[in-house]
Every structure is written in structure tokens, then in C-alpha cells.
C-alpha positions as CSV (number, residue, x, y, z in Angstrom):
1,X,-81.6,-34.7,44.6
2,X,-84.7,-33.2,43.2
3,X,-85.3,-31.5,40.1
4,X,-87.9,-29.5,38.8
5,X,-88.3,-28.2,35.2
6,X,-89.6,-24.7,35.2
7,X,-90.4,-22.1,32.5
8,X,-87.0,-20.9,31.0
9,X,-87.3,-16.9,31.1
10,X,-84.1,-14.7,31.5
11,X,-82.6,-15.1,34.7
12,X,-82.6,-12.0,35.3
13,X,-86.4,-11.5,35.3
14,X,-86.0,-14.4,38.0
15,X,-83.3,-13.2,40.1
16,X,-84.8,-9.4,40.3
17,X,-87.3,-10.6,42.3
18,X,-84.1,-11.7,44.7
19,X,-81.8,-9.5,44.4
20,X,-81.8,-7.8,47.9
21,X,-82.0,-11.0,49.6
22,X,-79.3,-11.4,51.4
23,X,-76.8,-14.1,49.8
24,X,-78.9,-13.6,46.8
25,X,-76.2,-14.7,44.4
26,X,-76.5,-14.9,40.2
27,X,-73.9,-16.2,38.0
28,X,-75.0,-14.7,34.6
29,X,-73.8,-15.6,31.0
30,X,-75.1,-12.4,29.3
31,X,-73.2,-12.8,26.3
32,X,-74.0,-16.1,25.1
33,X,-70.5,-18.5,23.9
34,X,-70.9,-22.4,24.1
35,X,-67.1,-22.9,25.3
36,X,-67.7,-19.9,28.1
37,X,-71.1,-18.8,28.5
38,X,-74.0,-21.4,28.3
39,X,-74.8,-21.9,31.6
40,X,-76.6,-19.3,34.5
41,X,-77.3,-19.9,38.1
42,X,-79.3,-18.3,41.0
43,X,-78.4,-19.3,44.0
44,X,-80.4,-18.6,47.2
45,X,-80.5,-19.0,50.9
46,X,-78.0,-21.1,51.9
47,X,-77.9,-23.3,54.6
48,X,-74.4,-22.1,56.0
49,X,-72.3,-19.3,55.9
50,X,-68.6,-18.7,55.8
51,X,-66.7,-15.1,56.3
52,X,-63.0,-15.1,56.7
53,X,-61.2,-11.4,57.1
54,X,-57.0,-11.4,57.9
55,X,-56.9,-15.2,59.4
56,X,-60.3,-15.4,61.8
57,X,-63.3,-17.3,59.8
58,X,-66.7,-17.3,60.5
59,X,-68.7,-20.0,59.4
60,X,-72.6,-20.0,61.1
61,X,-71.2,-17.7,63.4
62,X,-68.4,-19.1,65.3
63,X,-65.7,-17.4,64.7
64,X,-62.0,-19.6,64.5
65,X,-58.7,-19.1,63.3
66,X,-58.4,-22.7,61.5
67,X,-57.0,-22.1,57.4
68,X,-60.4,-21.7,55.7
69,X,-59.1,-23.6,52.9
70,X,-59.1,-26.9,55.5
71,X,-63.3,-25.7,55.9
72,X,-63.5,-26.1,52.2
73,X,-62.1,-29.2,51.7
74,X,-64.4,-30.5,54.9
75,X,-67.6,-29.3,53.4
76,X,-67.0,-31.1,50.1
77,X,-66.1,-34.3,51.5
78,X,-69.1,-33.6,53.8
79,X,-72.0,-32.8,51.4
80,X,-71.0,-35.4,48.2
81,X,-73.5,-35.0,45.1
82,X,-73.7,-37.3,42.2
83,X,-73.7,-35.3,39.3
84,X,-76.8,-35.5,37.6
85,X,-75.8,-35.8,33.6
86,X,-77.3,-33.6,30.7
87,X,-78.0,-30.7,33.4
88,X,-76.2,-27.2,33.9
89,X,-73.1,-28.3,35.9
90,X,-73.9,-26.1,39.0
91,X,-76.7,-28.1,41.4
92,X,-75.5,-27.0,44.7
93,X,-72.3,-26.3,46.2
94,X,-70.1,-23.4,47.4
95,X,-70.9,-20.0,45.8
96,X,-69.3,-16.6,46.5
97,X,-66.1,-14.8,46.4
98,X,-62.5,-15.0,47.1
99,X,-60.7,-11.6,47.6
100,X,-57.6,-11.1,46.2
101,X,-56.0,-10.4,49.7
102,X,-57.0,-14.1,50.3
103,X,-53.5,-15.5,49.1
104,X,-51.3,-14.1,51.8
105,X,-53.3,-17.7,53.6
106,X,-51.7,-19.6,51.0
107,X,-48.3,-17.9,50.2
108,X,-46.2,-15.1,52.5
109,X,-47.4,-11.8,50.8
110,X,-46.4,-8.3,52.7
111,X,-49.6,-6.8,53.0
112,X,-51.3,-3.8,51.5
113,X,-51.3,-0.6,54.3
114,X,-54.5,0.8,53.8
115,X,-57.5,-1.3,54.0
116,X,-60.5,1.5,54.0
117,X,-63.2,-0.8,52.3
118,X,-62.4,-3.4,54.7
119,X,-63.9,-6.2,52.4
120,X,-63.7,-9.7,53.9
121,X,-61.5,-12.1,52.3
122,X,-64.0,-14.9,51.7
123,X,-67.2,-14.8,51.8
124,X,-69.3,-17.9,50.3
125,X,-72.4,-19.8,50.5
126,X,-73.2,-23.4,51.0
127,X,-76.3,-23.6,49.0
128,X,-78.7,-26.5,49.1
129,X,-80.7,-25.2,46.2
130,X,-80.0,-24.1,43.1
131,X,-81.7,-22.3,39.8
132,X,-80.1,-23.4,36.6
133,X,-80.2,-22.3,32.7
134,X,-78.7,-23.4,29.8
135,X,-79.3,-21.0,27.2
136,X,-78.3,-23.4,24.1
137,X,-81.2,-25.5,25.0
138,X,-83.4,-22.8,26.1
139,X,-84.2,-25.0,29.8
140,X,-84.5,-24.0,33.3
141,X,-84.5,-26.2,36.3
142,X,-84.2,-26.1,40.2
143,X,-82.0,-28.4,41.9
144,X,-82.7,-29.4,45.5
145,X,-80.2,-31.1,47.5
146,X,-81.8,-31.6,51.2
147,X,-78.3,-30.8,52.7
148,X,-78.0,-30.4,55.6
149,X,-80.0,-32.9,56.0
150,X,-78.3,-36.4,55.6
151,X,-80.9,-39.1,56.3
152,X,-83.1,-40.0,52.9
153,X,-86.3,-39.3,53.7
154,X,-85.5,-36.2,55.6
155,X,-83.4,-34.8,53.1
156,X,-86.2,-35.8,50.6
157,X,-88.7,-33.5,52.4
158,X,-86.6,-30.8,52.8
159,X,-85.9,-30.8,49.5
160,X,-89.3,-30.5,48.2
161,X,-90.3,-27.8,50.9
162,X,-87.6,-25.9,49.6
163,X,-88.7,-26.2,46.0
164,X,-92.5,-25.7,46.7
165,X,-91.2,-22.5,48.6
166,X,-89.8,-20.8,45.5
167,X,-92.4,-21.8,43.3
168,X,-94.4,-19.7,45.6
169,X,-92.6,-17.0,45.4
170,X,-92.8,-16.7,41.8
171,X,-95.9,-17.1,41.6
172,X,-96.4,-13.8,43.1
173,X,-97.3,-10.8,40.5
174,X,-93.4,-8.7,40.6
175,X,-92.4,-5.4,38.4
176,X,-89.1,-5.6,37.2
177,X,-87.9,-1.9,37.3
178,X,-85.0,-1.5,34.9
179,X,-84.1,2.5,35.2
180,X,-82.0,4.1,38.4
181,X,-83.3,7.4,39.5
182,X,-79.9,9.0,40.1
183,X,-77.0,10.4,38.2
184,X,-73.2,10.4,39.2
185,X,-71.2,13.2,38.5
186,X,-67.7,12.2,37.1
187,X,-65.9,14.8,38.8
188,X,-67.1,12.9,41.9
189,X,-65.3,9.5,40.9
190,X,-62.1,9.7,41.7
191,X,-58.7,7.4,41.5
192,X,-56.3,6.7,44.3
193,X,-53.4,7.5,41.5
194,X,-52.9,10.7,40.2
195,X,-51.6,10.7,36.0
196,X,-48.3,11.6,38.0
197,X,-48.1,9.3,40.5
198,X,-49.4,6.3,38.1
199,X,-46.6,7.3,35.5
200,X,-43.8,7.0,38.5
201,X,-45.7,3.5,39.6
202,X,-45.2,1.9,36.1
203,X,-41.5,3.5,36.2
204,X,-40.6,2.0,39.5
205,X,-42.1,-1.6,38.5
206,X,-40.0,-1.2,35.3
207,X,-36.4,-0.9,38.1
208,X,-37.9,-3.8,39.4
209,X,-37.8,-5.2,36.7
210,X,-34.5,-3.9,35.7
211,X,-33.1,-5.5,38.6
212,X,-33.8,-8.5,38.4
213,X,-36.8,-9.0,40.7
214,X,-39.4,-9.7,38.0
215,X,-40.4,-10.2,34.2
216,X,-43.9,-8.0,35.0
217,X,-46.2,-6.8,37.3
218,X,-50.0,-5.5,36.7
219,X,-50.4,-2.2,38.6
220,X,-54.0,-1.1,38.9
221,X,-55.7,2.3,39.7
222,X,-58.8,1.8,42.0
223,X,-62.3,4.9,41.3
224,X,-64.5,5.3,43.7
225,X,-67.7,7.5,45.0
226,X,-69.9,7.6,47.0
227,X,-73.4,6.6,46.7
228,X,-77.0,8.6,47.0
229,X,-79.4,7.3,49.5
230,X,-81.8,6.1,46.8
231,X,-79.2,4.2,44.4
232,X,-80.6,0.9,43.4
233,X,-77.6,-1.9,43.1
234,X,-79.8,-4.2,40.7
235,X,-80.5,-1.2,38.5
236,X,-76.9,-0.5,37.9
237,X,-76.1,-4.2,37.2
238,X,-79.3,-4.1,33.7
239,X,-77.3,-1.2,32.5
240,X,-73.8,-2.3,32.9
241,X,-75.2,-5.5,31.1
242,X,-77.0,-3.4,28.3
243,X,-73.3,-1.7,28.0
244,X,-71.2,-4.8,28.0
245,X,-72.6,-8.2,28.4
246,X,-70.2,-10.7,29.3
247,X,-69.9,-14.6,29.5
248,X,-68.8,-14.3,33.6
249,X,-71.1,-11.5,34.8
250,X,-72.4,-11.9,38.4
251,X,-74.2,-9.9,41.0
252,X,-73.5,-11.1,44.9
253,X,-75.2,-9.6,47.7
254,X,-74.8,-10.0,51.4
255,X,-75.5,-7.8,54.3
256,X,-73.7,-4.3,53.0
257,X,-71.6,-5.8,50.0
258,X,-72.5,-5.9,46.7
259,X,-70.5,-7.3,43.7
260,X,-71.5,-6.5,40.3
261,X,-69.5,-8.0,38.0
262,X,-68.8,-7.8,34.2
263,X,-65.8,-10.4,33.9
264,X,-64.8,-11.7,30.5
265,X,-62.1,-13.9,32.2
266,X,-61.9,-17.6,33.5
267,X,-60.5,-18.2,36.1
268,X,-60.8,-22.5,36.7
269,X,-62.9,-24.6,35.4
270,X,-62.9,-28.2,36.7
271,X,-65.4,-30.8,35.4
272,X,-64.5,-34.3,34.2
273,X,-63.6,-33.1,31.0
274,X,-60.1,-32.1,33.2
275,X,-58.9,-28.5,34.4
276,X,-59.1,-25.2,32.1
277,X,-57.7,-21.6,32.7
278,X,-58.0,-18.8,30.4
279,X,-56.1,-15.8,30.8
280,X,-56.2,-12.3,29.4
281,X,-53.3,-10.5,28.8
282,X,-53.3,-7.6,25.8
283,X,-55.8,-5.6,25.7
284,X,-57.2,-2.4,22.6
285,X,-60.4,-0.8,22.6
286,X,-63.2,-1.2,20.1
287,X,-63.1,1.7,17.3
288,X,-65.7,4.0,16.8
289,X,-66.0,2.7,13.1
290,X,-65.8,-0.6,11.9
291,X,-62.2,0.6,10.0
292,X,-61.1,1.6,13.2
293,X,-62.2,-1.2,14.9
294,X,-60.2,-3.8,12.7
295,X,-57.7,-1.5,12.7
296,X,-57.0,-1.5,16.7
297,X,-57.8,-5.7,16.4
298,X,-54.9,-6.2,14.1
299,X,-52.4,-3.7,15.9
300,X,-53.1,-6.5,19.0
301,X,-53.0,-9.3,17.1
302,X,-49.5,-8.6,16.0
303,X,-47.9,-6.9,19.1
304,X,-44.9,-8.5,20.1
305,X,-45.3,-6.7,23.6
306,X,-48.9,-8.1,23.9
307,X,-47.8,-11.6,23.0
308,X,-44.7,-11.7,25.0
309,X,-46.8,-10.5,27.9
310,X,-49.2,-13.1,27.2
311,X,-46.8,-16.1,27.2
312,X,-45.1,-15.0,30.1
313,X,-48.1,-15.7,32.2
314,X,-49.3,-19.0,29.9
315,X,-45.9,-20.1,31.5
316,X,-46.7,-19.2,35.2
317,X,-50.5,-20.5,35.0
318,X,-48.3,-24.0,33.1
319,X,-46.1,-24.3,36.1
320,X,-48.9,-23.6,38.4
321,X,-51.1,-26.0,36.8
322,X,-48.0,-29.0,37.2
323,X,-48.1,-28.6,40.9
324,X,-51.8,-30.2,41.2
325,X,-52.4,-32.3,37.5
326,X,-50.9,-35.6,36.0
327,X,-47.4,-35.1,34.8
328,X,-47.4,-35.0,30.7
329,X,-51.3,-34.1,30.9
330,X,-50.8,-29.6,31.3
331,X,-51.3,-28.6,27.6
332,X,-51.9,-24.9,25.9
333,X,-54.9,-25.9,23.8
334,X,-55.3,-22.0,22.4
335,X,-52.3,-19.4,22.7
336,X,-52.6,-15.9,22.0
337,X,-56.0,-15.4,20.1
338,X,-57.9,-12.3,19.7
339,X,-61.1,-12.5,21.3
340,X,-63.6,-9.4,20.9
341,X,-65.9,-8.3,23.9
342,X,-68.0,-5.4,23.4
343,X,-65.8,-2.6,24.8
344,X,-62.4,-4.5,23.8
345,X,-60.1,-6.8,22.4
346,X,-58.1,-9.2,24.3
347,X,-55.6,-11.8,23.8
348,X,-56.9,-15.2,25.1
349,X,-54.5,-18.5,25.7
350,X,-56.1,-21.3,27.9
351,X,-54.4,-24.0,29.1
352,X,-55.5,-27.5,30.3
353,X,-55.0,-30.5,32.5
354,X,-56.2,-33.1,34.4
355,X,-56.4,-33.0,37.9
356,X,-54.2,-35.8,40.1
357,X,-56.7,-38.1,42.0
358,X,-55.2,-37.2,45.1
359,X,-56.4,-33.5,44.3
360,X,-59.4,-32.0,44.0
361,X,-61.0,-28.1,43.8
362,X,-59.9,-27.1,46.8
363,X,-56.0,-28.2,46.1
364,X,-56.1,-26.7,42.5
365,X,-57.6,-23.3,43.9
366,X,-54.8,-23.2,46.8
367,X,-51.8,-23.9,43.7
368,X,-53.2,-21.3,41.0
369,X,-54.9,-18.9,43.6
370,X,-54.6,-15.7,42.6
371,X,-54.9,-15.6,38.9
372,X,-51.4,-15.2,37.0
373,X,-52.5,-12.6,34.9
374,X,-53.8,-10.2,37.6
375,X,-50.4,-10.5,39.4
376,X,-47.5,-10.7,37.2
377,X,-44.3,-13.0,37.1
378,X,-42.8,-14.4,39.4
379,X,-46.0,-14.5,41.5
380,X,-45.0,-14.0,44.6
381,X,-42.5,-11.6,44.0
382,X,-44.9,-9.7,41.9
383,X,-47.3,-9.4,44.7
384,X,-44.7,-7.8,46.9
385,X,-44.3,-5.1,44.5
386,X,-48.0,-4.7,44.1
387,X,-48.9,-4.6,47.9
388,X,-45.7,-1.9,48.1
389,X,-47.2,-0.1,44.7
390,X,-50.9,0.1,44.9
391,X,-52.0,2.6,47.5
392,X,-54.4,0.6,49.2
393,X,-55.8,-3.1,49.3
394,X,-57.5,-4.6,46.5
395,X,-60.2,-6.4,48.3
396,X,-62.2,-8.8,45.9
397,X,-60.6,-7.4,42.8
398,X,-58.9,-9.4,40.9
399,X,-59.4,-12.3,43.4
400,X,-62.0,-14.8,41.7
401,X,-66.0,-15.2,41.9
402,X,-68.6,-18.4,41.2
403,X,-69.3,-21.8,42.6
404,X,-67.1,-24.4,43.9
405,X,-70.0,-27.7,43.3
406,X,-70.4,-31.3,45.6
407,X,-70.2,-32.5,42.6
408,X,-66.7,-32.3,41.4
409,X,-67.5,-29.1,38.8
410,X,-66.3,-25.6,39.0
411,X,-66.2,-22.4,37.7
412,X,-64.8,-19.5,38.8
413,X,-64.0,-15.9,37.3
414,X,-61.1,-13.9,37.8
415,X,-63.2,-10.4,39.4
416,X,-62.4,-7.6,37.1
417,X,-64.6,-5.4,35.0
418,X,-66.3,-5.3,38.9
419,X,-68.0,-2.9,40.9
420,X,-67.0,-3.6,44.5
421,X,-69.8,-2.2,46.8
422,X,-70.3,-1.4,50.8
423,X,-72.6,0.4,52.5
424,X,-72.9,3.8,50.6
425,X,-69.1,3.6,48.8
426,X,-68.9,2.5,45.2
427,X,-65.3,1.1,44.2
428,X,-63.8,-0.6,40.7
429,X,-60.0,-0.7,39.4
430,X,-58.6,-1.7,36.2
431,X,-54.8,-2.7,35.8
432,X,-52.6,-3.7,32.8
433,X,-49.1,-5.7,32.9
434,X,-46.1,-3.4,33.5
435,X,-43.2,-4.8,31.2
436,X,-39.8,-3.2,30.9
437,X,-40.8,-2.1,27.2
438,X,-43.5,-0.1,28.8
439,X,-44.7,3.2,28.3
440,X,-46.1,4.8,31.3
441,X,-48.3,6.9,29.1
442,X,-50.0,4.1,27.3
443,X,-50.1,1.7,30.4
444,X,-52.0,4.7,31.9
445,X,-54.6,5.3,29.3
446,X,-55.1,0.9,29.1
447,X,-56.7,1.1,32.3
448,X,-58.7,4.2,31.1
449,X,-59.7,2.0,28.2
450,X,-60.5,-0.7,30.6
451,X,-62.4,1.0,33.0
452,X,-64.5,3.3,30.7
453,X,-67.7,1.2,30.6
454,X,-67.8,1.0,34.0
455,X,-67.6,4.9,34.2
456,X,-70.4,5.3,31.4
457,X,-72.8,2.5,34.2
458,X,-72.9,5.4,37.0
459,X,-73.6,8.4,34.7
């Protein structure tokens, strides 16, 4: 491994000069919070590939139909790093997305019927090199594997070529543009769900729920427009991040996709401090003045509804967590506590564990995979009603997003507060947890709340 101190600057400054590479990927902590947002990354040209859409994988262009999951586990065992201590955790790895529709791999899920943004499942980088920040200590660094190369003094040279090659490039004299040259009309953005027909989808999951079937299920509403000839993708990411900075915002390009993401939610974390989820579940926008705005935090932090939601899926993601960590060692280290983001509040719980030594990423990602709290309880039965409910497939929303390392870390994002982009089509959803207290009325204007910064972005 090589490492190179360089001039710690904003990685966006550095990554705009990237950004329509293709497999240009940035992991950004915009809002900065030691316990969730201290590290950044840029990743960049990876040395191998991997697509997967409805069972066929693609990885450097052979196409298969082997369980990608079995790739994963190959590449990691493949590719070891030693983690270099008192760095970012992130120096090479696996970096991407997994789409929501990725489960029905690991668990018999009915399928969605309409898949018009036909978004693959998978799609990740095995990247060799690797920019990192840590914005506590104000540092920047590039990491520099050599994979694939295995022999020393070839991966060596590699290495250093690769290195010598971005220095290069930054080098170069670059103007960061940070306006777009369009506006979207809102008429033009529109939802798959009608007020109507969302009102009789939170009904329905509540007979589901009457029956027996389940404790609750989020139901999302999916916008979408299409895009002028001159939109710029990188534009829209600055202003989403001047509008709401969060600790798991991202920006993933490859071929015609785009992800630009705004997440405030972990996913998994592994590192050798053990296993750490963190879901969201209860949610109140931020008042317009700062009576309002305690106002609307205390009316959350005292909702029974909100708290009960919440605990439902602290037990799933517990139960979840057993199947892959050390009996006794699956703790809830923070339940229910507001957290304030800068278009909401949310309830936060996190739970922790430590992973068996029989297990590693790959195992923990194929028990939790996907998130608890973008689903509902039970799981599987939860997703059945989803895939029945939602007019069409979510595609990487509400799947996950960020880098699986060689070197035993991991951090991954649950994909919401997401634009979901492909060639000229601009897509995002928000959701909320459908309980049999609900009122159709109020779940309906939550995902309103939700998605209204990512409204204000395209106009």
C-alpha cells in the first residue's frame, strides 16, 4: 500500500473535476458529526466491474448467473488489505450500490410489475485507489493498493503510476461551476400515486395489518421528470447540499446512471470496534420559527406512535443482527433519540454487535439486507405487500450505497433522500411506516415533508 498526503481542500472541489468520469464515485460527509460524518472518499477507476440485473451478473464483462453475493465474498478473500491505523477507514475496496430489488437473491420476494427505469440491481466498483478525508483532523490522503496486481514489486509500481497519474490531473488549472442553467417546472414532476390512490394504499396496508399479516409496512410514492438536454447532474448535487447537507451524501456515476444522494441514515457499519446500524423511524419537519421548530421536535419526541414504530424495527434489525454476531454481544446502545437534520427531525435508535469470526461483510449484508426500517415488520412479509402496493419497482431506493473495504471496514447508507438518474429521466421517492393507528392523511403529507427538499433542488 502506498500513501500520499495531499492538500486537504473540500472534496468536492476535488471530485468536480471527476464527476462525469465514469464510476466516478464520492462518499461525502457534508454535515460534519464525529459518530457519523468524519470521513469522505473519492473513488475512481476501478480495476473491475460488477453489474447484476434479475439474477445474470456481469463482472468485466462476462456475463453469469452465479449469486453475486458468492463474487463478493471471492473478491475480499482475493484482494486482503492490512488496515493501515490512524487513516480514514476506506483505502480500497468495493464501492457502489445495492438496489432495493437486490433481496429477492437473498429471500423469496414477489416482484414488483412494472420496472420502467430498469436500474440494475448491483452495480459496484473494485477500486485499487482511493482519496480520503477526515474532516476532524483537516487531512487528505490517497491510498494506492496495486491490486490487481499481486506480486510486490509489480503491485508497487502500479501503485505509484496510479498515484503519479492523479496528481497530474490536479495539477491541471479546472473551474468549478456551481450554478445549473435550467429550471423544472413542478407541474412537470409528477407521482405514481394520486392523494386518492395513496390514501386507499395506507388503508389497505392497515387490513393487512388488521389481519394479521404484519405490525407495519412503509409505502412510498416515487416523482419523476424528465430532464433538459443541457441539465448538469454535478450542479444539482452543490445545491441539494447547500439545501440539506447530510453525514451519508454521495454522488455515483456510471454510463447513464446517476445517484445523488442526501441520506441521513446508516445502514452498517463494520470496523473492529464491532457492527452498528442506525435506523430512522419518526419523522416532523423543521418550523419556520424557532417556536415552531421546538414545537414540532417535542410533539416527536413524545409520540407514542413514533416510538412504537421505532421499536418495532429496533427489534427486527436485533433479531436480524443475532443471525451473524456473538450470542449475548447485540446491544441497543441509543433508543429513540431525536436527531435534527436540516429539513427534519427524526427518531434515531442504533444497535450494535460483534460480528461471529466465521462471518464477515458479505454474511452481515446478506442477514440485514434490506434495511428494516425501509420495509416494515415482518420483513418478508412486508415486502410482499410492498411489491403488491407500490405501483412500480423501487430500484436503488431504499437499497443501500458506500464501500464494502479489503480491509475488514464498512459503511453503507440506507438510499433515501436520493435522486435516482438514467439517461434523460429524473426519479426520487419518500415513504413513511404504515401502522394500524395511521392516518392516511398525515402518512400522505410525511412523505410530502420528506420529499420537499428534493423538490426545492430541481426548481
Amino acid at each position: 500500500m502506498i500513501i500520499e498526503e495531499i492538500v486537504y481542500r473540500d472534496p468536492v472541489f476535488y471530485f468536480s473535476r471527476f464527476s462525469e468520469n465514469n464510476w466516478a464515485l464520492l462518499l461525502h460527509s457534508a454535515s460534519f458529526d464525529e459518530k457519523t460524518g468524519r470521513y469522505s472518499f473519492i473513488a475512481l477507476d476501478p480495476f473491475a466491474t460488477i453489474l447484476c440485473k434479475e439474477g445474470l451478473l456481469c463482472f468485466q464483462g462476462v456475463m453469469s448467473h452465479r449469486n453475486p453475493f458468492d463474487l463478493l465474498n471471492e473478491l475480499i478473500q482475493n484482494y486482503p488489505l492490512e488496515k493501515q491505523e490512524g487513516y480514514p477507514p476506506f483505502q480500497g475496496g468495493l464501492a457502489g450500490y445495492l438496489s432495493y430489488d437486490l433481496g429477492r437473491v437473498i429471500e423469496k420476494i414477489p416482484k414488483h410489475k412494472i420496472d420502467d427505469m430498469g436500474f440494475p440491481d448491483m452495480a459496484l466498483g473494485v477500486y485499487d485507489q482511493v482519496i480520503s478525508f477526515d474532516h476532524k483532523e483537516k487531512k487528505a490522503w490517497i491510498f494506492s493498493s496495486g491490486y490487481p496486481e499481486k506480486e510486490k514489486k509489480a503491485r508497487e509500481k502500479r501503485a505509484r503510476v496510479k498515484i503519479k497519474k492523479f496528481l497530474g490531473q490536479l495539477s491541471k488549472n479546472f473551474f468549478m461551476e456551481n450554478n445549473n442553467n435550467f429550471i423544472l417546472e413542478s407541474e412537470n414532476i409528477i407521482s405514481n400515486f394520486d392523494k386518492k390512490s395513496y390514501l386507499q394504499a395506507v388503508e389497505k396496508t392497515k387490513n393487512y395489518i388488521l389481519e394479521g399479516d404484519i405490525f407495519q409496512a412503509n409505502i412510498s410514492q416515487r416523482f419523476s421528470s424528465d430532464l433538459p438536454s443541457d441539465f448538469s447532474k454535478f450542479n444539482l448535487y452543490q445545491r441539494l447540499m447547500e439545501l440539506n447537507p447530510s453525514p451519508f451524501s454521495a454522488y455515483f456515476h456510471h454510463d447513464d446512471i446517476c445517484l445523488i444522494s442526501a441520506s441521513p441514515e446508516r445502514f452498517l457499519r463494520q470496523s473492529s470496534l464491532g457492527v452498528e446500524t442506525r435506523p430512522i423511524k419518526g419523522t416532523r419537519p423543521r418550523g419556520k420559527t424557532k417556536k415552531e421548530d421546538e414545537a414540532f421536535s417535542k410533539e416527536l419526541l413524545f409520540s407514542e406512535k413514533d416510538k412504537a414504530e421505532n421499536v418495532m424495527i429496533v427489534d427486527l434489525m436485533r433479531n436480524d443482527l443475532s443471525r451473524v454476531c456473538e450470542d449475548h454481544h447485540v446491544k441497543v446502545s441509543q433508543l429513540c433519540e431525536l436527531e435534527t437534520f436540516e429539513t427534519v427531525h427524526h427518531l434515531v435508535s442504533a444497535i450494535e454487535g460483534k460480528l461471529k469470526t466465521e462471518c464477515n461483510q458479505i454474511k452481515l449484508i446478506q442477514a440485514i439486507f434490506p434495511g428494516g426500517s425501509v420495509t416494515g415488520a415482518p420483513k418478508i412479509r412486508s415486502m410482499g405487500i410492498i411489491a403488491e402496493i407500490e405501483p412500480t419497482q423501487r430500484g436503488p431506493y431504499c437499497g443501500c450505497m458506500g464501500y464494502i473495504g479489503f480491509n475488514d471496514e464498512m459503511d453503507l447508507s440506507i438510499t433515501i433522500r436520493t435522486f435516482c438518474i438514467k439517461k434523460n429521466k429524473i426519479s426520487f421517492q419518500a415513504g413513511g411506516a404504515i401502522v394500524l393507528d395511521s392516518d392516511p392523511l398525515i402518512e400522505y403529507e410525511e412523505t410530502w415533508h420528506k420529499a420537499k427538499v428534493l423538490h426545492e433542488s430541481l426548481l
